[in-house]
C-alpha positions as CSV (number, residue, x, y, z in Angstrom):
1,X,-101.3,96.1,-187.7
2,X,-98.5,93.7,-189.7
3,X,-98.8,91.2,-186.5
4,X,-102.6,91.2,-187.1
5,X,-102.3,90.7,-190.8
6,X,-99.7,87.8,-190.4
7,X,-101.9,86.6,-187.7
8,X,-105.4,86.2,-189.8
9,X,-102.9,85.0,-193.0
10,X,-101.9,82.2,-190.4
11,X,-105.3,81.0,-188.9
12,X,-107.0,81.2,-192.7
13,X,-108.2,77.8,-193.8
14,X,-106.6,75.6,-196.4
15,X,-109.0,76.3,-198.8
16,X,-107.1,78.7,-201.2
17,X,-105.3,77.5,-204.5
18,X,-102.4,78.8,-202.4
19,X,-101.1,76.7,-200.2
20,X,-100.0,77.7,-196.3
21,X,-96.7,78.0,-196.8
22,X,-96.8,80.0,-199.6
23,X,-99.4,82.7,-197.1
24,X,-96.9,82.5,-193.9
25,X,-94.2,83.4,-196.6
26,X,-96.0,86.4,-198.0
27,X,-97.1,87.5,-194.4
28,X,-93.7,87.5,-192.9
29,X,-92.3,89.9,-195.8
30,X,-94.8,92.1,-195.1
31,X,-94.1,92.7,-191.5
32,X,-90.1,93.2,-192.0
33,X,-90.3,95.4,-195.0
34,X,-93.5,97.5,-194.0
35,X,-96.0,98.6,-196.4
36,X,-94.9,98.3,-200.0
37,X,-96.7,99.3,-203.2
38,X,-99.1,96.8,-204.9
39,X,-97.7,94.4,-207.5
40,X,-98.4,91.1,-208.7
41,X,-97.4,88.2,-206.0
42,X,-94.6,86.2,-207.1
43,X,-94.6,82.4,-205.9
44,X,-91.7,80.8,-205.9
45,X,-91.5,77.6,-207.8
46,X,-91.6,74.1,-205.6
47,X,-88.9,73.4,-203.5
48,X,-88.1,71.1,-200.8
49,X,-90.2,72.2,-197.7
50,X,-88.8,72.5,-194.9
51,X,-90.8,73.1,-191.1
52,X,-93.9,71.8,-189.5
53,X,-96.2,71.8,-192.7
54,X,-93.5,69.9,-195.1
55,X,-96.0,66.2,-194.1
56,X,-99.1,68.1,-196.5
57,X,-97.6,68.2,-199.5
58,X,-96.6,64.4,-198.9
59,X,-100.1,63.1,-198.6
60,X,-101.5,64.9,-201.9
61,X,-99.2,62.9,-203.7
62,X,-99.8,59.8,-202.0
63,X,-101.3,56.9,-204.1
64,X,-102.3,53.6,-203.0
65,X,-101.6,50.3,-205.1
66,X,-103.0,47.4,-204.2
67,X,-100.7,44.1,-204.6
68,X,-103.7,41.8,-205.7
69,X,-105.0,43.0,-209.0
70,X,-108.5,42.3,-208.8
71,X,-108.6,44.6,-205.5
72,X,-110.4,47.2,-206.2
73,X,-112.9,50.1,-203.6
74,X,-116.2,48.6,-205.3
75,X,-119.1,47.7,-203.4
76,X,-119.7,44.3,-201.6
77,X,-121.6,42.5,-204.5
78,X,-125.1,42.3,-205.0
79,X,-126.8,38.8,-202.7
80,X,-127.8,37.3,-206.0
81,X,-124.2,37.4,-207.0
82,X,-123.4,35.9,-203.7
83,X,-125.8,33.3,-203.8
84,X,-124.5,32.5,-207.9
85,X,-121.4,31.7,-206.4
86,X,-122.3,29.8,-203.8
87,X,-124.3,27.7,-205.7
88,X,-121.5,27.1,-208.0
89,X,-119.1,26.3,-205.1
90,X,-121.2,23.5,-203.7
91,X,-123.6,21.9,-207.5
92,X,-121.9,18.5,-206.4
93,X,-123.2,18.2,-203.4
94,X,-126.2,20.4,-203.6
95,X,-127.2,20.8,-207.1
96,X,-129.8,23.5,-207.5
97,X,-130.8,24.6,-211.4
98,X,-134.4,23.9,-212.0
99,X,-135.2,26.3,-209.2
100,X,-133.7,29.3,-210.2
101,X,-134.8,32.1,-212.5
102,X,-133.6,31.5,-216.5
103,X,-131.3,34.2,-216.3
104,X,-129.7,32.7,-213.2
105,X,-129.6,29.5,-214.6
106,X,-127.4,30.7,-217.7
107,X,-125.1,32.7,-215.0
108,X,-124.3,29.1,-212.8
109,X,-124.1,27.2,-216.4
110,X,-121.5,29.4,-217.7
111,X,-119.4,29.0,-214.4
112,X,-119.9,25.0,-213.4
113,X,-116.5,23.3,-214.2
114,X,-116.8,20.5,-216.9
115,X,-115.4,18.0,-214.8
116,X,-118.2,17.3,-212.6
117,X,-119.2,13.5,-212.1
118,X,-122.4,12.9,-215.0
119,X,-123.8,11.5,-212.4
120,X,-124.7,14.7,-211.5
121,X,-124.8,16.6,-214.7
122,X,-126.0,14.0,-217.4
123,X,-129.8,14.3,-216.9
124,X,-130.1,17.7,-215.3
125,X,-128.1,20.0,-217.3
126,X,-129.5,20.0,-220.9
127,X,-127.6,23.7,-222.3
128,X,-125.4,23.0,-225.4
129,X,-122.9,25.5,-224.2
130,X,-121.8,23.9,-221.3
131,X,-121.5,20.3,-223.1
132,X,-119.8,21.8,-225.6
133,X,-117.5,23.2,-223.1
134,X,-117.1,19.5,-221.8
135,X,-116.3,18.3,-225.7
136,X,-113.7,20.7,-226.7
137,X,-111.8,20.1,-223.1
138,X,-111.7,16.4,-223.7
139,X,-111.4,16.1,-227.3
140,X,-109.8,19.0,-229.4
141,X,-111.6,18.1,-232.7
142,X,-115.0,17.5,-232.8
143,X,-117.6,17.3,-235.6
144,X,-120.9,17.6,-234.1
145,X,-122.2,17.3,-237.3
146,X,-121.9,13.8,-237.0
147,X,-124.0,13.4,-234.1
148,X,-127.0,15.1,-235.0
149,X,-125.7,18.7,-234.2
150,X,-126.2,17.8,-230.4
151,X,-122.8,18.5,-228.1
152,X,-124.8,16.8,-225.3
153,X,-125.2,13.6,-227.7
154,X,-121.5,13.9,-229.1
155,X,-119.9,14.0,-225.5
156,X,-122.0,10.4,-224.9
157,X,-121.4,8.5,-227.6
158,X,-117.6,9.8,-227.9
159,X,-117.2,8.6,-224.1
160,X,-119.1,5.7,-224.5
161,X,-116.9,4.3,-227.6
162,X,-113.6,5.2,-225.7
163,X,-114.4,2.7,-222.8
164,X,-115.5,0.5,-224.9
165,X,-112.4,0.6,-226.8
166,X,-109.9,0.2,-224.1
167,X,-112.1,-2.3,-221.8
168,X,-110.4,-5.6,-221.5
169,X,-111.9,-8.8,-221.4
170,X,-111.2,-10.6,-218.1
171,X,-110.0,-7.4,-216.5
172,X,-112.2,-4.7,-217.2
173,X,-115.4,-4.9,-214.7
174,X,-118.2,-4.6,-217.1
175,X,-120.0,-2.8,-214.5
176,X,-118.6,0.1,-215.4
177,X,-119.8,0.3,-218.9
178,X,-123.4,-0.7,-217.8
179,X,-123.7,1.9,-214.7
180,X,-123.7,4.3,-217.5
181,X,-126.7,3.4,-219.2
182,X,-128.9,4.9,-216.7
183,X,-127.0,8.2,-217.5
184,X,-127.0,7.9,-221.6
185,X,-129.2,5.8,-223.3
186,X,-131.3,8.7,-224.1
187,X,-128.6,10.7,-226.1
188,X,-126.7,7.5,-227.9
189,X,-128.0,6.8,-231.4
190,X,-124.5,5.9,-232.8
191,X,-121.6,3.7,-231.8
192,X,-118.4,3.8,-233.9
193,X,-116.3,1.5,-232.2
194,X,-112.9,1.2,-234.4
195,X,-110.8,-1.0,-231.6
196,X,-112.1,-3.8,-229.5
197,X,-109.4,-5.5,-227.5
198,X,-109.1,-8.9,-226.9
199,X,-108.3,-10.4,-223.2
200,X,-104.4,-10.2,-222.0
201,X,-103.3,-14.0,-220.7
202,X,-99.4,-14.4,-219.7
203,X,-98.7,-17.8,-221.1
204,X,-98.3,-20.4,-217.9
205,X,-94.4,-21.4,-218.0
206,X,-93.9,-24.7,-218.9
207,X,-93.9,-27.6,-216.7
208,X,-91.4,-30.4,-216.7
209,X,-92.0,-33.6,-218.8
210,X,-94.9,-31.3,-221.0
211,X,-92.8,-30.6,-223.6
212,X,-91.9,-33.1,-226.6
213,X,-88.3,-34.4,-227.3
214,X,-88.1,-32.1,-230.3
215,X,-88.7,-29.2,-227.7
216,X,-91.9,-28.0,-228.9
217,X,-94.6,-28.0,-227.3
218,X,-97.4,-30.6,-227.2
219,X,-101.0,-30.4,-226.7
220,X,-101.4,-26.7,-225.2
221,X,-104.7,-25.1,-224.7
222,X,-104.6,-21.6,-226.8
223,X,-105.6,-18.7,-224.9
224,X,-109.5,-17.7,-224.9
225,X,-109.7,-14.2,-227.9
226,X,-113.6,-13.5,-227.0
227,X,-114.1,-9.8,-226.8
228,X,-116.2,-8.2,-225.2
229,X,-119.7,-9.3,-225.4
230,X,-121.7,-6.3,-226.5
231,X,-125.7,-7.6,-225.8
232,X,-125.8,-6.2,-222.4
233,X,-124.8,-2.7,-223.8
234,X,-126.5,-2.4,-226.9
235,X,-129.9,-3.6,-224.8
236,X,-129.8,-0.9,-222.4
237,X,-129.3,1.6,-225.9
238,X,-133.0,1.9,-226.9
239,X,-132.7,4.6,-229.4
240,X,-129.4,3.2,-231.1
241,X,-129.5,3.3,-235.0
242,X,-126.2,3.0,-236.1
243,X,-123.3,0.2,-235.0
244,X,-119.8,-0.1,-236.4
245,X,-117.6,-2.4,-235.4
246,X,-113.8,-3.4,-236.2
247,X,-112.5,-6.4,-234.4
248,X,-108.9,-5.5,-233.9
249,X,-106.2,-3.4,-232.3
250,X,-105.1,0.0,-233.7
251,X,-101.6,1.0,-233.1
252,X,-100.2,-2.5,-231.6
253,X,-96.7,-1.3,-232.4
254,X,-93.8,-4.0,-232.0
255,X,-96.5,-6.2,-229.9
256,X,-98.4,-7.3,-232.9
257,X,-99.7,-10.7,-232.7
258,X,-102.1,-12.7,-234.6
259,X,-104.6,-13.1,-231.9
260,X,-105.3,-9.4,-231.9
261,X,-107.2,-9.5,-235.1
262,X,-109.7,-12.9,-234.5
263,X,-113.3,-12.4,-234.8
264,X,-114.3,-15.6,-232.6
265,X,-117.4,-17.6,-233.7
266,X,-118.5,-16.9,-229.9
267,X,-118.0,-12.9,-230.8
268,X,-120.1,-14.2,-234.1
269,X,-123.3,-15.5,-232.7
270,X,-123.5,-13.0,-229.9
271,X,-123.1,-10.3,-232.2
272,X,-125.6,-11.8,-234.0
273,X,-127.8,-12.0,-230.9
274,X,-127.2,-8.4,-230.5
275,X,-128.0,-7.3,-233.9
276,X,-131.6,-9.2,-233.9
277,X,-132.7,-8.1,-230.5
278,X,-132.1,-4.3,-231.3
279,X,-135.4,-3.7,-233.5
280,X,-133.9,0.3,-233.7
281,X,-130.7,-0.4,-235.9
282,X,-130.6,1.5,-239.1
283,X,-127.0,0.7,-240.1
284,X,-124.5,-1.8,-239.4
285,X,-121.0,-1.9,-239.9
286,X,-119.0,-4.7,-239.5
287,X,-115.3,-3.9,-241.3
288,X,-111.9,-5.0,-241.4
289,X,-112.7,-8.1,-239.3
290,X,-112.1,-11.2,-240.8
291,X,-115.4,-12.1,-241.7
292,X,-115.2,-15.2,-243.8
293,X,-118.7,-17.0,-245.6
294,X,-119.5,-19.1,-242.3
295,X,-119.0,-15.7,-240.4
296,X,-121.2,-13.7,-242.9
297,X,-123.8,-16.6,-243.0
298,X,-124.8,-16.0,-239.3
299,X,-125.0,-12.5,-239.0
300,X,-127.2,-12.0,-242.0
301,X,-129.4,-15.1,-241.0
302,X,-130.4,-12.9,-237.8
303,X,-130.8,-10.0,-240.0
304,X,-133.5,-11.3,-242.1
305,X,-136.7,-9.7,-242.0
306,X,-135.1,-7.1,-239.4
307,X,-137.9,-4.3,-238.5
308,X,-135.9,-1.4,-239.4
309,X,-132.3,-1.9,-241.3
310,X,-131.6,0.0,-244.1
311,X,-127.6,-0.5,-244.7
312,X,-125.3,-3.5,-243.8
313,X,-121.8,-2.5,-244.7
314,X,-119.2,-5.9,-244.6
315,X,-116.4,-4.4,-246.4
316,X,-113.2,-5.2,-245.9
317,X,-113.4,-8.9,-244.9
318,X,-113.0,-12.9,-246.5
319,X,-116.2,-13.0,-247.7
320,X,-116.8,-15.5,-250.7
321,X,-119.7,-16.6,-252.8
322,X,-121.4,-18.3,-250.0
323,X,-121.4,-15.5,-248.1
324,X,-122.8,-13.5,-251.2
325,X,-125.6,-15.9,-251.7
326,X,-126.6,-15.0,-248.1
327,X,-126.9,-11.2,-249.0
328,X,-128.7,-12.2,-252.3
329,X,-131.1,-13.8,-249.8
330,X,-131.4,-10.6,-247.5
331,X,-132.2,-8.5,-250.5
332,X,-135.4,-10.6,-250.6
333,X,-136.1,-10.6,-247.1
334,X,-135.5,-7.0,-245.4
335,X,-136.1,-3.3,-246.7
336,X,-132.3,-3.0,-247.3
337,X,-131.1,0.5,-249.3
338,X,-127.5,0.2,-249.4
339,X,-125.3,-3.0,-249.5
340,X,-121.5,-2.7,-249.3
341,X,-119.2,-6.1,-250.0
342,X,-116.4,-4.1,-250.8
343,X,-112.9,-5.4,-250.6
344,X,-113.8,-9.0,-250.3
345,X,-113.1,-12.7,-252.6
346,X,-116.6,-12.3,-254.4
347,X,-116.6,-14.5,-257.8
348,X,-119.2,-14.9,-260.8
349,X,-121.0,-17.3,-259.0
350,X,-121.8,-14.8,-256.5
351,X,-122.5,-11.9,-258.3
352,X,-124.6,-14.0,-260.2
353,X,-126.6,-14.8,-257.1
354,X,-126.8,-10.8,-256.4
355,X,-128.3,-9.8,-260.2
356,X,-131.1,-12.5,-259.5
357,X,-131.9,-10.7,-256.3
358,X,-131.7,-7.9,-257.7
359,X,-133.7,-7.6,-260.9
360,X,-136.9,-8.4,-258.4
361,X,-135.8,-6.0,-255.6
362,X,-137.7,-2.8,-254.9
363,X,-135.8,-1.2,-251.7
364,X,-132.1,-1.3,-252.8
365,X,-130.3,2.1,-253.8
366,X,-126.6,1.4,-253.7
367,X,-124.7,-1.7,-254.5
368,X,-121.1,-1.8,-254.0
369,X,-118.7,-4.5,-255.2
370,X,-115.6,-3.2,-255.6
371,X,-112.2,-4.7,-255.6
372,X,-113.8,-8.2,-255.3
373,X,-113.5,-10.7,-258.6
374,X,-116.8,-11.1,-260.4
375,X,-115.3,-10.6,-264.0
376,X,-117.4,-10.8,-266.8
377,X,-119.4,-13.7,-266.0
378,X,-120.8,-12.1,-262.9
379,X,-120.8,-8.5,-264.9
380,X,-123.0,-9.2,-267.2
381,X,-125.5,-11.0,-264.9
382,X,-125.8,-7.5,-263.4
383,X,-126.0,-5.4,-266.4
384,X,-128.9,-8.1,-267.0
385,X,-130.8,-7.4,-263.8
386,X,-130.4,-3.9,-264.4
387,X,-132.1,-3.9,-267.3
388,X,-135.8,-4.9,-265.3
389,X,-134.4,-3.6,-261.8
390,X,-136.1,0.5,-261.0
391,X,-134.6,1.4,-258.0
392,X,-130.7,0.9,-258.0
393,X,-128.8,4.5,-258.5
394,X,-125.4,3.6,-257.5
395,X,-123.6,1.0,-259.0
396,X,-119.6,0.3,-258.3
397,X,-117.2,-2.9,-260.2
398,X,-114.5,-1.1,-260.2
399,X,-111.5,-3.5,-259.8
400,X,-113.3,-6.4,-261.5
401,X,-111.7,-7.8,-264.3
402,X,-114.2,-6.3,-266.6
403,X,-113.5,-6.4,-270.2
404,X,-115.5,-5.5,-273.2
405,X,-118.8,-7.8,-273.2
406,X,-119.8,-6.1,-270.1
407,X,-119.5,-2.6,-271.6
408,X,-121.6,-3.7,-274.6
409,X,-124.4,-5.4,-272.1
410,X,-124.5,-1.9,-270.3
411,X,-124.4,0.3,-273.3
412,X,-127.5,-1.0,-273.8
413,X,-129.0,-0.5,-270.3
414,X,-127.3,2.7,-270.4
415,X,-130.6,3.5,-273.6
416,X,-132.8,1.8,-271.5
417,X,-132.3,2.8,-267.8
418,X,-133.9,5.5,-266.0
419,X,-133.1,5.5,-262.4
420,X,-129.2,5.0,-262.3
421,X,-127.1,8.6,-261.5
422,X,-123.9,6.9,-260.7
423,X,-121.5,3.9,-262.2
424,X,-117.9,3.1,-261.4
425,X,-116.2,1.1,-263.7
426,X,-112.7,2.5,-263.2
427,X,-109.4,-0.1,-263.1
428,X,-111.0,-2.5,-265.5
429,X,-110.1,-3.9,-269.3
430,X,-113.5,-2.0,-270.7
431,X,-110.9,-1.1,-273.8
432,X,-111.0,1.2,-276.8
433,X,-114.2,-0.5,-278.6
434,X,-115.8,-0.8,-274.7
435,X,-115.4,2.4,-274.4
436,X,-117.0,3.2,-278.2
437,X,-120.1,1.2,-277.4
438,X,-120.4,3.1,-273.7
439,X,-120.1,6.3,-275.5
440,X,-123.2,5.2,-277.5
441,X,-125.2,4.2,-275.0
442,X,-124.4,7.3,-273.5
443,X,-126.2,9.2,-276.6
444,X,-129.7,7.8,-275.4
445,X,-129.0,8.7,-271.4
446,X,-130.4,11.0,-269.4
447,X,-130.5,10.3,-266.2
448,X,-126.8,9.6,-265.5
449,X,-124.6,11.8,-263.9
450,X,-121.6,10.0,-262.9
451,X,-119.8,7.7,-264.9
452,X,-115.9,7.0,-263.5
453,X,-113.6,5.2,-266.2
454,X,-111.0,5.9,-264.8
455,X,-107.7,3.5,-265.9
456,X,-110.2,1.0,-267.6
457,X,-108.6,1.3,-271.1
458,X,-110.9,3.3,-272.7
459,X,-109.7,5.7,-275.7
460,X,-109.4,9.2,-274.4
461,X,-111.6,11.1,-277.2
462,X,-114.9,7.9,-275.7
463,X,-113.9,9.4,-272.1
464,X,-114.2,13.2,-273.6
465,X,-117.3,12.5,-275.0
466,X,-118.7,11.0,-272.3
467,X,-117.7,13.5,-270.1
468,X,-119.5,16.2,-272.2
469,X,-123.0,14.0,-271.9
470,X,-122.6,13.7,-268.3
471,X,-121.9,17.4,-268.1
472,X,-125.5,18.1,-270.4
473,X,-127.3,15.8,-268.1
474,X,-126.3,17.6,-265.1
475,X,-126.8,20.5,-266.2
476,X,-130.7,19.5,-267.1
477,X,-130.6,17.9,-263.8
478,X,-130.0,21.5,-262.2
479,X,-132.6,23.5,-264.4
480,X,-134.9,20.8,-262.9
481,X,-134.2,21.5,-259.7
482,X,-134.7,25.2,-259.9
483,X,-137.6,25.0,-262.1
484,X,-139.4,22.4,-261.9
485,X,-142.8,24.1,-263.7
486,X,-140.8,24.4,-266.8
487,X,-140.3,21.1,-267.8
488,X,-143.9,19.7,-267.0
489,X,-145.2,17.8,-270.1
490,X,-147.4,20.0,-272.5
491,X,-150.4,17.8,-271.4
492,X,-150.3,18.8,-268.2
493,X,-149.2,22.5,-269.0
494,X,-152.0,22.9,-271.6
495,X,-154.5,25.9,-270.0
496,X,-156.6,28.9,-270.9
497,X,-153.7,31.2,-270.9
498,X,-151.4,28.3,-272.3
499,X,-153.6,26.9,-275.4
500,X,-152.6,24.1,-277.3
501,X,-151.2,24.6,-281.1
């Protein structure tokens, strides 16, 4: 009977929360001691096992760890993700977008690398995510702001301007800039080019008997400074609005030589070629350049009666009075907003030339003529005009040599004057009784909201008070704004619920 019991404990399956040792252990007591009372089973805390069934305990504890850590026991993925990755392997060669489902499409965009050839990408792949992908990689500030809110268009234009900026005369094939036109002209409305090189030429050693008896040398040709010609380019652009140009070379170090910062009269007049042919330009900016009165002559002679130009910014530059005369005349020939001659060798008689344009002109919004040297001559012919002109709203002199008769001629336009928000009179000699007679043109004004005297002279209770009537006008400028019911005339208010006194 105890060999049968030990038997049947022995050939019982494994499927007791007691293991098979643990039975043949509690068999095998049984048969040498015989039949003892019943009491609760003891079992014997682990130990190291020892005999055939030692290997079981072994493999439950076994645990397998894979050495890649992506491994893992899941299913083969689905075909579709198969086929996503496929088609992500091979876009180059085989690029397949418009055929797939939307949400497929969105699952290949978010995987393509941002280094694939625009040959391939530029006019198939129009999602802002991936071009914005391709932005941030390349450049690690960007303000798409400034390029209509469009990554796709910020990527063009930012690529675009960089080879422009490093292509080299001479060296450079131009083909490469105009095998991209295919690829961008319909994203590039803006070109802000602040760098154009000019051609590198080693200078031919001398040859015997060439140079004088003082050692200098005699009649040497100079090297050619044309840049590139950019009437090709902007042809091929035909949505560009905005161009701006500086003919020079940033960060020349230790190399620096005049010819790096020559606007060429062959640059010039195909510039100017380039301007008048493109019929979309909005803005052009032509800075820090050189531009003298000859210069300035011949660009703004091929912008008169231009289609479409609304601002013409030579800041910056040599122009002269010549040069101003020439603007004068564009005032009267295009529907120009906003004219900068900033920074330049302006004098009365050119100002003078400006205020006749301008008390006829009905386009012009902004006139800037800062830091130029029109004095008071040329500052009261101004004040003048603006006494008959109803469009101007920005006005800047500052760093003019204005003294006091300018101040009194615009205290009084200051009573009379309804359209100007802005002046700038700051670093002139306006002076204490300049300031006085500002100050009481001020009284009459409501229309102006910024007025900058800054070190102009000007007593420091004048610049107070001005301040405060600046701060009142604003201020009804904003209640306007918000309601602009309430301050309809009582003619036009009168009613049946609103009768009249």
């Amino acid at each position: 009977m105890q060999e049968t019991l030990a038997t049947s404990t022995l050939s019982a399956p494994s499927r007791s929360s007691i293991s098979t040792q643990e039975r043949f252990f509690t068999a095998g007591q049984t048969s040498s001691t015989g039949p003892q009372p019943s009491r609760p089973s003891i079992i014997p805390p682990p130990s190291k096992s020892k005999g055939w069934n030692s290997g079981t305990k072994v493999r439950r504890m076994r645990r397998i760890i894979a050495e890649d850590p992506e491994w893992s026991l899941a299913i083969v993925p689905l075909l579709t993700e198969l086929c996503i990755q496929h088609i992500v392997k091979n876009f180059q060669n085989n690029p397949i977008l418009k055929q797939l489902l939307p949400e497929h499409q969105q699952k290949v965009l978010s995987h393509l690398s941002p280094e694939l050839p625009l040959a391939v990408t530029a006019n198939l792949i129009d999602d802002e995510s991936y071009w914005r992908r391709c932005c941030m990689q390349r450049w690690p500030v960007c303000h798409v702001a400034r390029h209509g809110g469009s990554w796709k268009r910020l990527f063009f234009e930012r690529h675009l301007e960089t080879l422009i900026k490093h292509f080299i005369p001479g060296t450079t094939d131009p083909a490469m800039l105009l095998d991209l036109l295919p690829l961008c002209r319909s994203y590039v409305r803006r070109l802000c080019v602040d760098q154009l090189l000019p051609p590198v030429q080693l200078p031919a050693p001398p040859r015997p008997g060439e140079l004088s008896d003082s050692g200098s040398e005699g009649e040497t040709e100079e090297p050619a400074t044309d840049h590139y010609q950019l009437r090709d380019l902007v042809a091929g652009l035909s949505h560009l609005e905005e161009l701006d140009l500086v003919y020079g070379v940033k960060d020349c170090g230790m190399n620096f030589e005049g010819n790096l910062f020559l606007f060429t009269y062959r640059d010039c007049h195909s510039l100017a070629a380039t301007i008048k042919a493109c019929h979309t330009l909005k803005i052009f900016r032509l800075t820090r350049s050189k531009v003298d009165d000859d210069k300035a002559r011949i660009l703004i002679r091929s912008l008169l009666d231009h289609p479409a130009l609304e601002e013409l910014d030579l800041s910056h530059n040599l122009i002269a009075d010549r040069g101003a005369r020439a603007a004068a005349k564009l005032l009267s020939h295009s529907h120009l907003r906003v004219l900068n001659l900033a920074n330049n060798q302006v004098r009365a008689p050119g100002a003078q030339s400006l205020a006749h344009a301008l008390a006829h002109n009905t386009n012009l919004i902004s006139l800037n003529l800062r830091l130029n040297c029109i004095e008071d001559e040329g500052g009261q012919a101004l004040a003048h005009a603006l006494q008959t002109n109803k469009c101007l709203t920005t006005l800047h002199l500052g760093g003019n040599e204005l003294s006091e008769p300018t101040a009194t001629l615009l205290s009084q336009v200051l009573s009379v004057n309804t359209t100007l928000t802005s002046i700038n009179l700051s670093c002139n000699h306006i002076g204490l009784d300049g300031g006085k007679q500002l100050l009481e043109g001020m009284s009459d004004n409501k229309t102006l909201l910024e007025f900058d005297l800054r070190l102009s002279d000007v007593a420091q209770e004048s610049e107070y008070l001005i301040g405060q009537a600046l701060c009142a006008n604003r201020e009804a400028a904003r209640q306007r704004t918000l309601n602009p019911g309430h301050f309809m005339s009582p003619i036009v208010a009168k009613g049946p619920e609103n009768p009249a006194r």
